[in-house]
C-alpha beads as a LAMMPS data file, in Angstrom:
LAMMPS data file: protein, C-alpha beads

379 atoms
378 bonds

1 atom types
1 bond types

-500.0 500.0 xlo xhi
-500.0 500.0 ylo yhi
-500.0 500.0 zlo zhi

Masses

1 110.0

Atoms # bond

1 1 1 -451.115 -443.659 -77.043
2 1 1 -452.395 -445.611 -73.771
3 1 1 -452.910 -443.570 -71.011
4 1 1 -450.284 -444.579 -68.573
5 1 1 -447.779 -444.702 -71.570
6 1 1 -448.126 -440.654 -72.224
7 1 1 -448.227 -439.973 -67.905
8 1 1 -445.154 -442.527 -67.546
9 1 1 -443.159 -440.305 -69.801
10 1 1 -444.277 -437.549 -68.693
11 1 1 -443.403 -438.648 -65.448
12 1 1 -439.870 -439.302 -66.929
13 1 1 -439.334 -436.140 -67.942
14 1 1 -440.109 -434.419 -64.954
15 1 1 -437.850 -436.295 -63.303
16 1 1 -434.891 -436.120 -65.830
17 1 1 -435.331 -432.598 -65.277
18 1 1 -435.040 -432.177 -61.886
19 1 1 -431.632 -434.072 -62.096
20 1 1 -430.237 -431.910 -64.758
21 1 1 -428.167 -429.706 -63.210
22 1 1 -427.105 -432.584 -61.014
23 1 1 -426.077 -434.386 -63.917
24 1 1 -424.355 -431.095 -65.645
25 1 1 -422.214 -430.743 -62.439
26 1 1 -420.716 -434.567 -63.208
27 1 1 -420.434 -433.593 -66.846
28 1 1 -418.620 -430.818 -65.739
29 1 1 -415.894 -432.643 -63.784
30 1 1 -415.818 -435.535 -66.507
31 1 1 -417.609 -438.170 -63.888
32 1 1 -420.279 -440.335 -65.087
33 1 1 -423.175 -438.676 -63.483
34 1 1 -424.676 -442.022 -61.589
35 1 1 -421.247 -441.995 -60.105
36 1 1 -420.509 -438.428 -58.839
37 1 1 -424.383 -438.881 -57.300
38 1 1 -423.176 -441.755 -55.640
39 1 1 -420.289 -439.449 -54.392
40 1 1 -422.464 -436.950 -53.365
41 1 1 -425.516 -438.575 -51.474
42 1 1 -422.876 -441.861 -50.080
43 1 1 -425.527 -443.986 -51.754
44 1 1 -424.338 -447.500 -54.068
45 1 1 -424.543 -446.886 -57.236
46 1 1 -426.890 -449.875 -57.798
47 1 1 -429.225 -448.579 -55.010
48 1 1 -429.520 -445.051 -57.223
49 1 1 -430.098 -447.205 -60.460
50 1 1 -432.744 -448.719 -58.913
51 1 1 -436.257 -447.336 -59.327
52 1 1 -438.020 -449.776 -57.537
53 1 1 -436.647 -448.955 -53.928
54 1 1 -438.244 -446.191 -52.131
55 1 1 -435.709 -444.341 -49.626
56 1 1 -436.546 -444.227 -46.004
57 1 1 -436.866 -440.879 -44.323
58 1 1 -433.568 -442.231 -42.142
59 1 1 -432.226 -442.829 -45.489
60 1 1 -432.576 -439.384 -46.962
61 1 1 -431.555 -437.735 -44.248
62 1 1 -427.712 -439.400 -44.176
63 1 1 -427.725 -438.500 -47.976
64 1 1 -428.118 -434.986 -47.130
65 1 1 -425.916 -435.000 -44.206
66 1 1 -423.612 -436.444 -46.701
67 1 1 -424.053 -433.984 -49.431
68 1 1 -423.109 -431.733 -46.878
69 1 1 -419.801 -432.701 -46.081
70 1 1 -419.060 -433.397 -49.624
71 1 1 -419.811 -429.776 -50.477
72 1 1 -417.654 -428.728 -47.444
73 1 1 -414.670 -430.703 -48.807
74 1 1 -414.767 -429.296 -51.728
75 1 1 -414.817 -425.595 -51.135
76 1 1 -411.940 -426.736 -48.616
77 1 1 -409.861 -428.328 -51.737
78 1 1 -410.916 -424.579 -53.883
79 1 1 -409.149 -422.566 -50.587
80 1 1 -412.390 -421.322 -49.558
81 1 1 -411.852 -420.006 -46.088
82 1 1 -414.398 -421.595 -43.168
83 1 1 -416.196 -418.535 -42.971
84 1 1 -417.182 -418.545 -46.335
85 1 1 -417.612 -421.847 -46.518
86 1 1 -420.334 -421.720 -43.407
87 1 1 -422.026 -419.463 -45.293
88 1 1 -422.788 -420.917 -48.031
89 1 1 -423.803 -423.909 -46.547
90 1 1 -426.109 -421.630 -44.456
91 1 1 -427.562 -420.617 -48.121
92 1 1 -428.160 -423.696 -49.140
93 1 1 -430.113 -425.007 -46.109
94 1 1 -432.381 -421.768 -46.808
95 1 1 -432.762 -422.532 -50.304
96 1 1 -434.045 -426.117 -50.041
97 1 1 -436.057 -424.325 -46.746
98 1 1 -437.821 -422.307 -49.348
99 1 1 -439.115 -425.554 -51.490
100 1 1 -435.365 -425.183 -53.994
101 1 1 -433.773 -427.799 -54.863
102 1 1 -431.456 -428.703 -58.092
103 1 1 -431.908 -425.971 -60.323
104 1 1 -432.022 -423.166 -57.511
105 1 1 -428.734 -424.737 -55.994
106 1 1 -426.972 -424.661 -59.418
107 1 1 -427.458 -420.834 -59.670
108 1 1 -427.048 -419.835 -56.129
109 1 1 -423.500 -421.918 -56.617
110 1 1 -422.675 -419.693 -59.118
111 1 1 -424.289 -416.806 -57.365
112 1 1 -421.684 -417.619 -54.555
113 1 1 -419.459 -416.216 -56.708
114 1 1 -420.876 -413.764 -58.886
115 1 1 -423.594 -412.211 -55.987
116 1 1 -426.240 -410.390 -55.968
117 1 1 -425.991 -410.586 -59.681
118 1 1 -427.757 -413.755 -60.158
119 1 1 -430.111 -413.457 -57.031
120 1 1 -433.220 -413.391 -59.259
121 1 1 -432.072 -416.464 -61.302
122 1 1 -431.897 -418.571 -57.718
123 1 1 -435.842 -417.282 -57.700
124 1 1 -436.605 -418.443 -60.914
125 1 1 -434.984 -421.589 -59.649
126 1 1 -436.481 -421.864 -56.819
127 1 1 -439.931 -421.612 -58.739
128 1 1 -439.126 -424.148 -61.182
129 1 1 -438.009 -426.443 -58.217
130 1 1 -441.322 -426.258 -56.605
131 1 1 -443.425 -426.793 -59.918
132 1 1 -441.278 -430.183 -61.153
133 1 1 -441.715 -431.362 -57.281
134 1 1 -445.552 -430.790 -57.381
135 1 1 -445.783 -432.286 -61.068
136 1 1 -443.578 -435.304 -59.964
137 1 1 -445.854 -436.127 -57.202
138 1 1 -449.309 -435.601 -59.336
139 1 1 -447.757 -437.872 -61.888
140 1 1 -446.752 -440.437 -59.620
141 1 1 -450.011 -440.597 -57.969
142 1 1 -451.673 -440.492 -61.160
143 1 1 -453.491 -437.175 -59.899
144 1 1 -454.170 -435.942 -63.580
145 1 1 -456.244 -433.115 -62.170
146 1 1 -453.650 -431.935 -59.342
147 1 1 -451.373 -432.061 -62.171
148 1 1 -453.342 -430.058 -65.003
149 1 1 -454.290 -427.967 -62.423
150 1 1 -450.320 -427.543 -61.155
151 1 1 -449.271 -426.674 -64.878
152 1 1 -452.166 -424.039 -65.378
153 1 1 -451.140 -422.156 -61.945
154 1 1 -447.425 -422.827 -63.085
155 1 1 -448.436 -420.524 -65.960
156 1 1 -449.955 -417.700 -64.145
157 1 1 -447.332 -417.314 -61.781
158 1 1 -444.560 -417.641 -64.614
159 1 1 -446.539 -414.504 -66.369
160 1 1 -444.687 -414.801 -69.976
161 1 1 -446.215 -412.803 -72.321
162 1 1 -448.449 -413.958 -75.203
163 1 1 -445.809 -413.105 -77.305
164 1 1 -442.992 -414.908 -75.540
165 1 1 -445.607 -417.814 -75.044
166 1 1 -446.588 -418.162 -78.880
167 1 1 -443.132 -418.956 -80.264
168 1 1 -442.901 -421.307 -77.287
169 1 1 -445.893 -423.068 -78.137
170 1 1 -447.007 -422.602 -74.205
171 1 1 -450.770 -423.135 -74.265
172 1 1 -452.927 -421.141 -71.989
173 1 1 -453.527 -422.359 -68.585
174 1 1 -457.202 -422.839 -69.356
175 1 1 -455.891 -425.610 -71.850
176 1 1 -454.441 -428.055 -68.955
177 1 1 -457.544 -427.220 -67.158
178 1 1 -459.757 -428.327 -69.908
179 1 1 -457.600 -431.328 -69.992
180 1 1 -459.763 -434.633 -69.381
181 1 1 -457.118 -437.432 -70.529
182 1 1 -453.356 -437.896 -69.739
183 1 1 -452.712 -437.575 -73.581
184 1 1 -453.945 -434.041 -73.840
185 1 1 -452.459 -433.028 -70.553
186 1 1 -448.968 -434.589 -71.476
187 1 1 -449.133 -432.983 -75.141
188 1 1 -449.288 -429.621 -73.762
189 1 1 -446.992 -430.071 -71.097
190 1 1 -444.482 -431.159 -73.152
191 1 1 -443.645 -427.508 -74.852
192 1 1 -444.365 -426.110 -71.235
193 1 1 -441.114 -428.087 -69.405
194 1 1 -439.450 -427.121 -72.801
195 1 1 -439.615 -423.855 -72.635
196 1 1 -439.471 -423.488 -68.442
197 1 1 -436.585 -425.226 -68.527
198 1 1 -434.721 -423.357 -71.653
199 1 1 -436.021 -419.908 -69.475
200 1 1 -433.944 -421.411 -66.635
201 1 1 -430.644 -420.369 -69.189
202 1 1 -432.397 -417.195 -70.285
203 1 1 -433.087 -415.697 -67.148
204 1 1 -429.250 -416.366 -66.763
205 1 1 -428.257 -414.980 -70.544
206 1 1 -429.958 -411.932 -69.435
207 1 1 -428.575 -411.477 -66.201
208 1 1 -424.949 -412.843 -66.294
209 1 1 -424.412 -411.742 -70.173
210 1 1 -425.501 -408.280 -70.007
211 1 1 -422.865 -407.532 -66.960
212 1 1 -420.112 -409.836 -68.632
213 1 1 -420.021 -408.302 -71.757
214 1 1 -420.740 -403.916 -71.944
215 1 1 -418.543 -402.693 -74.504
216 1 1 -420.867 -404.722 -77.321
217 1 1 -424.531 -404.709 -77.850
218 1 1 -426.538 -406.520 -75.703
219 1 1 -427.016 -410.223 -77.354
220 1 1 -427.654 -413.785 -76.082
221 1 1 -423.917 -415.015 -74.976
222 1 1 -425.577 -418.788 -74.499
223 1 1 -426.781 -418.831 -77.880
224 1 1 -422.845 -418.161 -78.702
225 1 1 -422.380 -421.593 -77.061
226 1 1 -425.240 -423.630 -78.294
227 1 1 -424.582 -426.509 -80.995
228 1 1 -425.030 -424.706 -84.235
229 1 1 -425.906 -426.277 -87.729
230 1 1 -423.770 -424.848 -90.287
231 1 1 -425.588 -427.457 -92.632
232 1 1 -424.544 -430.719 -94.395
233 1 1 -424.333 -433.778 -91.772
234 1 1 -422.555 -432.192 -88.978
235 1 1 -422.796 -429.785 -86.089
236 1 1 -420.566 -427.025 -84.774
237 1 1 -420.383 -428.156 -81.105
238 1 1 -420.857 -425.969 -77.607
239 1 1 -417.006 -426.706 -76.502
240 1 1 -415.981 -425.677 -80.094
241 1 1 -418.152 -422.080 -79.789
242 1 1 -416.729 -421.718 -76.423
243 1 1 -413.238 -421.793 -77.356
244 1 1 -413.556 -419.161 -79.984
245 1 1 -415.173 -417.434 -78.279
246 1 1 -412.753 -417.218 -75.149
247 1 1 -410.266 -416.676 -78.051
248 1 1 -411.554 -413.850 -79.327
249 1 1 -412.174 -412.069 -76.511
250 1 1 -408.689 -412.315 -75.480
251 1 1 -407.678 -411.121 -79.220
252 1 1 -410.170 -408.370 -78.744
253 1 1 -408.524 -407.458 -75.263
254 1 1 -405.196 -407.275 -76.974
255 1 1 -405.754 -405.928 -79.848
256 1 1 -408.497 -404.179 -79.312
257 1 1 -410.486 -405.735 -82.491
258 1 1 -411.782 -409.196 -83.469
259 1 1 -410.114 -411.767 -85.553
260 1 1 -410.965 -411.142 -88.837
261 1 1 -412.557 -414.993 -88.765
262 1 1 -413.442 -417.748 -86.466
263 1 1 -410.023 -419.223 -85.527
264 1 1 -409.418 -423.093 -86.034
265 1 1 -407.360 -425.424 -84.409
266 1 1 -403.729 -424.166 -85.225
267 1 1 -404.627 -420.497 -84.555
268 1 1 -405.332 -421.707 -81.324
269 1 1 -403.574 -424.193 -80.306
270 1 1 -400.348 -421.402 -81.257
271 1 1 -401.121 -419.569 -78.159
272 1 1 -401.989 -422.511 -75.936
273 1 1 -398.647 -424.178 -74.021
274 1 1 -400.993 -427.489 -72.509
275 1 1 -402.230 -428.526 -75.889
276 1 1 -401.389 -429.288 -79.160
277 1 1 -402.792 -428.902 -82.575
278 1 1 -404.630 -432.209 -82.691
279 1 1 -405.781 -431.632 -79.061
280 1 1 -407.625 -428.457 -80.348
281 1 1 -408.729 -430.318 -83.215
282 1 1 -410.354 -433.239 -80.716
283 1 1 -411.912 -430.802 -78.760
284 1 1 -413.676 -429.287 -81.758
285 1 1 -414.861 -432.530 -83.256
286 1 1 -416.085 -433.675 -79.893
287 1 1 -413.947 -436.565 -80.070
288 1 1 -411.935 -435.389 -76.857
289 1 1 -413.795 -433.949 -73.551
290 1 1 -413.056 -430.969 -71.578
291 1 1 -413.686 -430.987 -68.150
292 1 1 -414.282 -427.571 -66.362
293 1 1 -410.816 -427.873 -64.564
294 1 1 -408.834 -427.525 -68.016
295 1 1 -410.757 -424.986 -69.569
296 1 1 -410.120 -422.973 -66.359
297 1 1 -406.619 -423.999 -67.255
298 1 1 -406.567 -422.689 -71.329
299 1 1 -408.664 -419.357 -70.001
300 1 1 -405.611 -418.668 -67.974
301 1 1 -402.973 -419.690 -70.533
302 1 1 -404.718 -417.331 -73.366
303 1 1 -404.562 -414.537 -71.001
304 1 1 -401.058 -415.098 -70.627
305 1 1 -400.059 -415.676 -74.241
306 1 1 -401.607 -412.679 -75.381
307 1 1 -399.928 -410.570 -72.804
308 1 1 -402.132 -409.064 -69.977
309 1 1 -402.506 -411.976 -68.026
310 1 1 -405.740 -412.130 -65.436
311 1 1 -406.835 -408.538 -66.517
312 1 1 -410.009 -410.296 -68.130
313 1 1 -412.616 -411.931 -66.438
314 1 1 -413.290 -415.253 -67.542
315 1 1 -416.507 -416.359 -68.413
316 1 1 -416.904 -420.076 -66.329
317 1 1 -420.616 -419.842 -65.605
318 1 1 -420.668 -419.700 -69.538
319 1 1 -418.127 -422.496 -69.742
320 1 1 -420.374 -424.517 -67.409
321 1 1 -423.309 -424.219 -69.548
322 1 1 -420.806 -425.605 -73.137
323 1 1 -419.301 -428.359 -71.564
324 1 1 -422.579 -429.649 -70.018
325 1 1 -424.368 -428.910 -73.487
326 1 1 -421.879 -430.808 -75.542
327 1 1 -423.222 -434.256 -73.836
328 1 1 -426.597 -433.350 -73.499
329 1 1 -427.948 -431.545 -76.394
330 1 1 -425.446 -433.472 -78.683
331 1 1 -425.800 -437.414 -79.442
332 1 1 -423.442 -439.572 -80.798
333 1 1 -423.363 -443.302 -81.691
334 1 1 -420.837 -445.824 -80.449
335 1 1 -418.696 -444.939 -83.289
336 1 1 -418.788 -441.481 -81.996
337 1 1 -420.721 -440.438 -85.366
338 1 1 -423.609 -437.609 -84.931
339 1 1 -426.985 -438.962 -84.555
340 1 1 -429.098 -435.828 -83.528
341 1 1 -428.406 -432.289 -81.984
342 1 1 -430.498 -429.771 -80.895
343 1 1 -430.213 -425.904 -81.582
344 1 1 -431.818 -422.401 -80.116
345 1 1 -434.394 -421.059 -81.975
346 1 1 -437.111 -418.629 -82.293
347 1 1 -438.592 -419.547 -79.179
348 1 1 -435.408 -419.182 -76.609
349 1 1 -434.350 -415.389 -78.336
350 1 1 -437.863 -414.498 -77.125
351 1 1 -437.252 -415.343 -73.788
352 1 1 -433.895 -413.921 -73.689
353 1 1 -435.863 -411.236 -75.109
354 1 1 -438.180 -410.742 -72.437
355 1 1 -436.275 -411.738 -69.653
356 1 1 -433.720 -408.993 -70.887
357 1 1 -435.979 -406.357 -70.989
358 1 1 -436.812 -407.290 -67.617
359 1 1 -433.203 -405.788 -66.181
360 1 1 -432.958 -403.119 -64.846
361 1 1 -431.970 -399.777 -66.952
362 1 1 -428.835 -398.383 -66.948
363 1 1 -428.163 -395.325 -65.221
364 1 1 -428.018 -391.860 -67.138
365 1 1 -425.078 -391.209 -68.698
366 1 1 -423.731 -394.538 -68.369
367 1 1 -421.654 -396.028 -71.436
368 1 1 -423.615 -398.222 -73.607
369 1 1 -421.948 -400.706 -76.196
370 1 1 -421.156 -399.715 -79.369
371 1 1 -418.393 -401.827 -80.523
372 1 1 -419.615 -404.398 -83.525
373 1 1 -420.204 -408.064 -82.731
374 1 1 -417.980 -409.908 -85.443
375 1 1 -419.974 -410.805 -88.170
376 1 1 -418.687 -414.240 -88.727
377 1 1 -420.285 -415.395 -85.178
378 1 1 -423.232 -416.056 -87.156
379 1 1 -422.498 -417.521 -89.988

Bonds

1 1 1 2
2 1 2 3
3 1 3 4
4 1 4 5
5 1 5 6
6 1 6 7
7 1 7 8
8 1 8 9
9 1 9 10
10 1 10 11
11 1 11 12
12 1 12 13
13 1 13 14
14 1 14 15
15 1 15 16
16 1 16 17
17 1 17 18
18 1 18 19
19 1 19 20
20 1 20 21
21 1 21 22
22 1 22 23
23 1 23 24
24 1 24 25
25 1 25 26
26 1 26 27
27 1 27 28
28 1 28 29
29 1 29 30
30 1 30 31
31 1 31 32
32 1 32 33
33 1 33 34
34 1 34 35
35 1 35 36
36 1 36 37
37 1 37 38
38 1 38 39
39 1 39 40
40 1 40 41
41 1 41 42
42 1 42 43
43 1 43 44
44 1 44 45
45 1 45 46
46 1 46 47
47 1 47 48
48 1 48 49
49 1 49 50
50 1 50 51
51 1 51 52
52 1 52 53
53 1 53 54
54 1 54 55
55 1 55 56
56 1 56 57
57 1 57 58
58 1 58 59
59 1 59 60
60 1 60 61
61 1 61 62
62 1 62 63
63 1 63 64
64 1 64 65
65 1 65 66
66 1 66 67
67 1 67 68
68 1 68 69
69 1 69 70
70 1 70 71
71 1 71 72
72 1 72 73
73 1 73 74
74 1 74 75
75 1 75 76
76 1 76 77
77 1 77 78
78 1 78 79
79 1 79 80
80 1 80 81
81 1 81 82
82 1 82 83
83 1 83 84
84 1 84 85
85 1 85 86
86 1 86 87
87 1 87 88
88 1 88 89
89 1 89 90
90 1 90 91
91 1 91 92
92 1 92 93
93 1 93 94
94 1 94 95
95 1 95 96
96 1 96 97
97 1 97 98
98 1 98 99
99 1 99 100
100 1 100 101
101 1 101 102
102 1 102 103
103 1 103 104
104 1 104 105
105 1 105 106
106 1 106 107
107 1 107 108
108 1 108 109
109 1 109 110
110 1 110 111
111 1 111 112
112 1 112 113
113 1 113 114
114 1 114 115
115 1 115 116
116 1 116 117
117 1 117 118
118 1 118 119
119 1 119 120
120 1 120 121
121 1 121 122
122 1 122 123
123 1 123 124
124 1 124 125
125 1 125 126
126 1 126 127
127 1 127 128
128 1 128 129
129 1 129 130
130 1 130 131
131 1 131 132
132 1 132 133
133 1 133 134
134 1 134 135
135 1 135 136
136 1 136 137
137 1 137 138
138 1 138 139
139 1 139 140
140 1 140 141
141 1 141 142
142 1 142 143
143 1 143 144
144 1 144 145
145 1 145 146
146 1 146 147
147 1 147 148
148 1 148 149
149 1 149 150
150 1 150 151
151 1 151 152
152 1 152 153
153 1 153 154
154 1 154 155
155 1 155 156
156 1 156 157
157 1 157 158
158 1 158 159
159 1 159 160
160 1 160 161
161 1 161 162
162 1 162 163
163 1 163 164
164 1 164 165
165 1 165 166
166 1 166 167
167 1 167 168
168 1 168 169
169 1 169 170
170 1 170 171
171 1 171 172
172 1 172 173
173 1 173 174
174 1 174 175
175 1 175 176
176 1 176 177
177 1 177 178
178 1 178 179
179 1 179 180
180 1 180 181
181 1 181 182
182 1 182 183
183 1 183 184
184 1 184 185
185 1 185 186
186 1 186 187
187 1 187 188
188 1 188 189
189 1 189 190
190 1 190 191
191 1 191 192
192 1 192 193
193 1 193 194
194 1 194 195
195 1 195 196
196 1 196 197
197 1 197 198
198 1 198 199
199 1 199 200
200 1 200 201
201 1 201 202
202 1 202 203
203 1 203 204
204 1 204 205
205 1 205 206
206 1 206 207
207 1 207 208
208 1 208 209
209 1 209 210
210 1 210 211
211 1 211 212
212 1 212 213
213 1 213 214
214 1 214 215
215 1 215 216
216 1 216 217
217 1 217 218
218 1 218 219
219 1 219 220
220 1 220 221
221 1 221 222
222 1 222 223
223 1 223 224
224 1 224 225
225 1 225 226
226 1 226 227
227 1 227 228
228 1 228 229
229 1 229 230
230 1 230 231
231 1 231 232
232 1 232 233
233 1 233 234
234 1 234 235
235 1 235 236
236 1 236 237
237 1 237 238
238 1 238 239
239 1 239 240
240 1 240 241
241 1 241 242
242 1 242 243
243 1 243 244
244 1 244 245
245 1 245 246
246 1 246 247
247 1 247 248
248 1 248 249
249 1 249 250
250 1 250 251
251 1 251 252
252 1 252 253
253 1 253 254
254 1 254 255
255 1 255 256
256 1 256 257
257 1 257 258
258 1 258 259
259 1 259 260
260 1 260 261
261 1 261 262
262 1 262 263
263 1 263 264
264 1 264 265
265 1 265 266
266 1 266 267
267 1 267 268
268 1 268 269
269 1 269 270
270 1 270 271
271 1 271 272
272 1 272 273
273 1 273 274
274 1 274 275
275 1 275 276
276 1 276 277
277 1 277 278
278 1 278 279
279 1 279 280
280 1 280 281
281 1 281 282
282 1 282 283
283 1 283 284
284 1 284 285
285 1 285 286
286 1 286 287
287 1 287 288
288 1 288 289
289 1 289 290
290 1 290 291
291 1 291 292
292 1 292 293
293 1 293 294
294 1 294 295
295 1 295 296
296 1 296 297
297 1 297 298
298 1 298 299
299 1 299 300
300 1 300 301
301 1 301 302
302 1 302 303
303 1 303 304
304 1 304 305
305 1 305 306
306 1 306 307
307 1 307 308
308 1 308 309
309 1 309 310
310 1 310 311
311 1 311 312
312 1 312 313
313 1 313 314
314 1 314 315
315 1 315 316
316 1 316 317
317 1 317 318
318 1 318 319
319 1 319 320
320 1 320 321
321 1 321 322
322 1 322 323
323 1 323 324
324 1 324 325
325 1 325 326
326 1 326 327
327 1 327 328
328 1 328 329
329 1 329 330
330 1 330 331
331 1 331 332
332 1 332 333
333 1 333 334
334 1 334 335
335 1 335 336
336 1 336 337
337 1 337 338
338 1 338 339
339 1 339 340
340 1 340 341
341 1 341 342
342 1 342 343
343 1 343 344
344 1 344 345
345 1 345 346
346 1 346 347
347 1 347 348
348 1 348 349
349 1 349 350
350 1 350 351
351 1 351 352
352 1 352 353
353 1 353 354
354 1 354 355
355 1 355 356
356 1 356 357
357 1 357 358
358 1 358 359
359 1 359 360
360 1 360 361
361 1 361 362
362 1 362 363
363 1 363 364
364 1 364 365
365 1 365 366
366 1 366 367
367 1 367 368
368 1 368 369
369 1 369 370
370 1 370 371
371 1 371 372
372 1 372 373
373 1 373 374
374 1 374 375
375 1 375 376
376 1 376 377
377 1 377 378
378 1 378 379
């Protein structure tokens, strides 16, 4: 592979990972993601399409006075009172202070509402922030040793285990410093912004899932979400997993014991008022979308058909992750056929292993969960 071919895509990955969580906020509110940045930043579309225009510091300052004042009139349309409001905005100016930037804003917006609990997800954030900034300015400059030498200190400071890193594939950093071409340094970096960026959701399972969930054994709730291959030439899809899921729990809350199997589309769409069988059955097979605002909306509705209302605590920062997942981790063609998916393995249980024996322990004496997980979530 030419040179600049393997530090061009390198350099496009980088990049297409520092807009992630950008783009998974669009996905989110069913907005084509060029266009909600256009929303955001008050930029033309065609002027964010372009890659050949560099933005004047004047420039990028109005976007982010802009962003601003979008984020303000949206926690005004949510009822978020002004003092809250302030200070959150006040959050975010000291996160992008501190060198964050997408990925630290996605989890201190969902920190807002969950705090402190995901406090040391915003770090991890914030770290991964600062690493994809320095990589996407080695790359660009074509700086192959500032970037080798970026990854290997990206590496120390990360400090995952050897065996976290093997299953990973992460190679030591003396492997990017030893690195003398842009073929060998993309090669390894390529299972190094893998794995950073599936520990961004990890650090999160950890976190978020252990408090969310303490009447069961601890487990990864993401991998609950992810697209699963039951085999054959099809996938069970994120938005799928997260409805039963959320359906369960509710039967659990009620009844105080799972469904005795994953429920389908008429199970489902029985206790739902706002949508039909074939609905359901859309949302399963991917051929419908739900945006963040209606699954709110069926959360809500379950609660209410199964009789205790509000009493259970919804799990949005997981429905976040699904909805976001179904478009980006699942391809279809034009004809809306599946062309590729991709699934958890090995390597992300062993950093939700890690990063879960990273929390803190629980104090003496306090319950632990015992209840069964429902044996039919993994088949």
């Amino acid at each position: 592979m030419p040179a600049d071919s393997s530090r061009n895509e390198a350099l496009r990955a980088v990049r297409a990972l520092q807009m992630a969580p950008l783009h998974y906020n669009a996905i989110q509110l069913g907005i084509a993601p060029r266009r909600f940045l256009s929303e955001v930043l008050g930029l033309s579309e065609t002027r964010l399409a372009s890659t050949a225009q560099t933005l004047r510091p004047g420039t990028i300052l109005n976007a982010q006075r802009h962003a601003i004042t979008y984020l303000r009139q949206q926690l005004v349309s949510r009822g978020y009172p002004e003092s809250a409001i302030d200070e959150r905005i006040a959050g975010q100016a000291q996160l992008q202070a501190s060198g964050g930037a997408a990925w630290a804003g996605y989890w201190y917006a969902e920190n807002f509402v969950h705090r402190p609990l995901l406090d040391e997800c915003v770090r991890t954030g914030i770290q991964f922030d600062v690493f994809l900034a320095d990589a996407e300015k080695a790359l660009a400059d074509g700086d192959l040793a500032a970037f080798t030498t970026r990854c290997a200190d990206f590496i120390e400071q990360w400090t995952i285990p050897a065996d976290v890193a093997a299953p990973c594939q992460v190679e030591k950093p003396s492997v990017f410093r030893d690195a003398s071409t842009w073929d060998d340094a993309w090669q390894a970096a390529q299972k190094l912004l893998l794995a950073a960026f599936f520990d961004q959701f990890a650090q999160f399972d950890a976190v978020w899932g252990g408090c969310f969930i303490t009447h069961l054994p601890p487990r990864s709730l993401v991998a609950l979400i992810a697209p699963k291959w039951p085999g054959g030439p099809r996938a069970i899809r994120p938005v799928r997993r997260l409805i039963v899921l959320s359906f369960s729990l509710h039967h659990w809350v009620r009844h105080k014991r799972w469904p005795d199997h994953a429920p389908g589309a008429t199970e489902v769409a029985q206790k739902l008022m706002s949508w039909g069988r074939q609905d359901i059955a859309n949302l399963f097979d991917g051929t419908k979308r739900l945006r963040f605002p209606e699954f709110e909306k069926m959360w809500d509705e379950l609660g209410s058909c199964f009789g205790h209302g509000r009493d259970l605590s919804g799990p949005f920062a997981l429905a976040r992750i699904a909805i976001a997942w179904q478009r980006s981790m699942v391809v279809v063609g034009p004809d809306q056929k599946l062309r590729s998916f991709i699934t958890l393995g090995e390597d992300y249980h062993a950093l939700w292993g890690w990063r879960h024996s990273q929390r803190p322990q629980a104090p003496e004496g306090a319950a632990q969960g015992r209840e069964p997980w429902p044996l039919w979530l993994d088949d």
